[in-house]
C-alpha positions in Angstrom: 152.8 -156.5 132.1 151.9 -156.2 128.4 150.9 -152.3 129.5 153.8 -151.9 130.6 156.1 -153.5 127.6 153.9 -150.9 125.2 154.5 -148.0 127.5 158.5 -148.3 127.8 158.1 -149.2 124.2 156.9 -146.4 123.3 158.7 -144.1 125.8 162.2 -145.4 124.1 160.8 -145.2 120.8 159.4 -141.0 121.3 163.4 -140.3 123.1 164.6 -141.9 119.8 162.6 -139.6 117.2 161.7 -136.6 119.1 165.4 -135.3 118.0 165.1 -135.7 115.1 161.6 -134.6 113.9 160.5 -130.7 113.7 157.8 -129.8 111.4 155.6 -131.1 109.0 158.0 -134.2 107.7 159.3 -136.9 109.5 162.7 -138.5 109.0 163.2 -141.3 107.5 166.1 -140.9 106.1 166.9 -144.0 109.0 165.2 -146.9 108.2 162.7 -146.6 111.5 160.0 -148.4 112.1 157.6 -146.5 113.7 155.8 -148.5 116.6 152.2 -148.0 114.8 154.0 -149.5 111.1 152.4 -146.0 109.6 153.9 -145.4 106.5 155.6 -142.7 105.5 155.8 -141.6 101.8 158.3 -139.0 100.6 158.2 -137.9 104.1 155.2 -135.9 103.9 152.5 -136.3 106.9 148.8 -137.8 106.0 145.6 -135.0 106.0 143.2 -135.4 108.0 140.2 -134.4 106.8 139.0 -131.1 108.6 135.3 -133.0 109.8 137.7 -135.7 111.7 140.4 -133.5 112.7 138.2 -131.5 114.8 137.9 -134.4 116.8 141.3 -135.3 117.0 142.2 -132.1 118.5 139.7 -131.9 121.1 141.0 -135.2 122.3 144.5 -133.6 122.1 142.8 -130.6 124.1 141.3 -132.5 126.8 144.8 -135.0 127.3 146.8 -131.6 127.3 144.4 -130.0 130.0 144.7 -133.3 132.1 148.1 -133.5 132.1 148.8 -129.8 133.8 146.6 -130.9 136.9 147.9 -131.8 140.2 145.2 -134.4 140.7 143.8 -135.5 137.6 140.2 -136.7 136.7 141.2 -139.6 134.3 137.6 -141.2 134.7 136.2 -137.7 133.3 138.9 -137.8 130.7 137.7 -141.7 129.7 134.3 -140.2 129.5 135.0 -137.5 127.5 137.6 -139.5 125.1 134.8 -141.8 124.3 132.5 -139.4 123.3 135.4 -137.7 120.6 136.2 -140.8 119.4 132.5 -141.6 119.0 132.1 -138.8 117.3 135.4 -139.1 115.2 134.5 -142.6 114.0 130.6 -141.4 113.1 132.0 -138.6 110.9 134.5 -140.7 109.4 134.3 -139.5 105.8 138.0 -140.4 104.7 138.9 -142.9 101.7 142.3 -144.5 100.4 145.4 -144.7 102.0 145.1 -141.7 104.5 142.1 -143.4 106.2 144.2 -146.7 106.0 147.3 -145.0 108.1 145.2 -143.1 110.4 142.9 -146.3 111.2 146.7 -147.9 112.1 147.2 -145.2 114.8 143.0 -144.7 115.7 142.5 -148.5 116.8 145.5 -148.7 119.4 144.1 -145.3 120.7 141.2 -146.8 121.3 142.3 -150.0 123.1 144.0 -147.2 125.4 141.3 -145.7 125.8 139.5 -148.3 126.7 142.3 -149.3 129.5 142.0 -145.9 130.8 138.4 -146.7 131.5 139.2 -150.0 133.0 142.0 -149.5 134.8 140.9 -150.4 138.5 144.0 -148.0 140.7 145.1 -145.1 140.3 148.7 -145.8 139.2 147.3 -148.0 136.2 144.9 -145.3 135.5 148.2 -142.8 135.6 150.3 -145.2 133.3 147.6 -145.5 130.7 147.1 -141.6 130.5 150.7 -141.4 129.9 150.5 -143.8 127.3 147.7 -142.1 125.3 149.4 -138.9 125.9 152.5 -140.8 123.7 149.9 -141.7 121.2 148.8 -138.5 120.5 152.5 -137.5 119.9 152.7 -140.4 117.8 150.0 -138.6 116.2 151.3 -135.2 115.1 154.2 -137.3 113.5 152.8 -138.4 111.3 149.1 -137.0 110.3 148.0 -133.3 109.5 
């Protein structure tokens, strides 16, 4: 149940922004709360560091290949998550407020990740891939 809160969740919450945000800022000129509480200042998106955001985008690589096959590996895709993120977090060479925000968004990605890998049928394995898929867009909105 508590999957499935955080999936519509976020679901209502991507149909509420994706309107509004194209480019590099992100509108806040509603007061929004985004569903991670990142913080946005002067709407300008967070760097990330080129040594971490190489990682980030394979992950965004492998979820975008997944998601144009008819019958999806999601086990592979756990597998292959784990070993970016493990990568990611051993690299991790960011300070200050940046790392702050992006460890806001990274540690729910994990937990998803980690229900990916422990999801036991193939409809929770489904609904937890389309949730990390919303968490990477949550991701573009708000890091660089």
């Amino acid at each position: 149940m508590k999957k499935i809160l955080f999936i519509v969740a976020t679901g209502i919450f991507t149909v509420l922004t994706s309107c509004s945000n194209n480019g590099d800022t992100v509108d806040v000129s509603e007061p929004v709360k985004n569903i991670y509480d990142i913080e946005v200042i002067n709407n300008e998106k967070w760097v990330v560091n080129d040594d971490m955001m190489v990682h980030i985008r394979n992950m965004e690589t492998d979820i975008q290949s997944i998601s144009a096959q008819t019958d999806p590996n999601y086990k592979e895709l756990g597998l292959k998550l784990d070993t970016h993120i493990g990568l990611l977090t051993s690299n991790c060479s960011m300070t200050g407020k940046a790392h702050d925000e992006l460890h806001k968004w990274l540690l729910p990605f994990i937990d998803l990740v980690n229900e990916l890998n422990e999801a036991g049928s193939k409809e929770e394995r489904k609904n937890s891939f389309i949730a990390i898929e919303e968490s990477m867009t949550e991701f573009n909105k708000y890091f660089k």
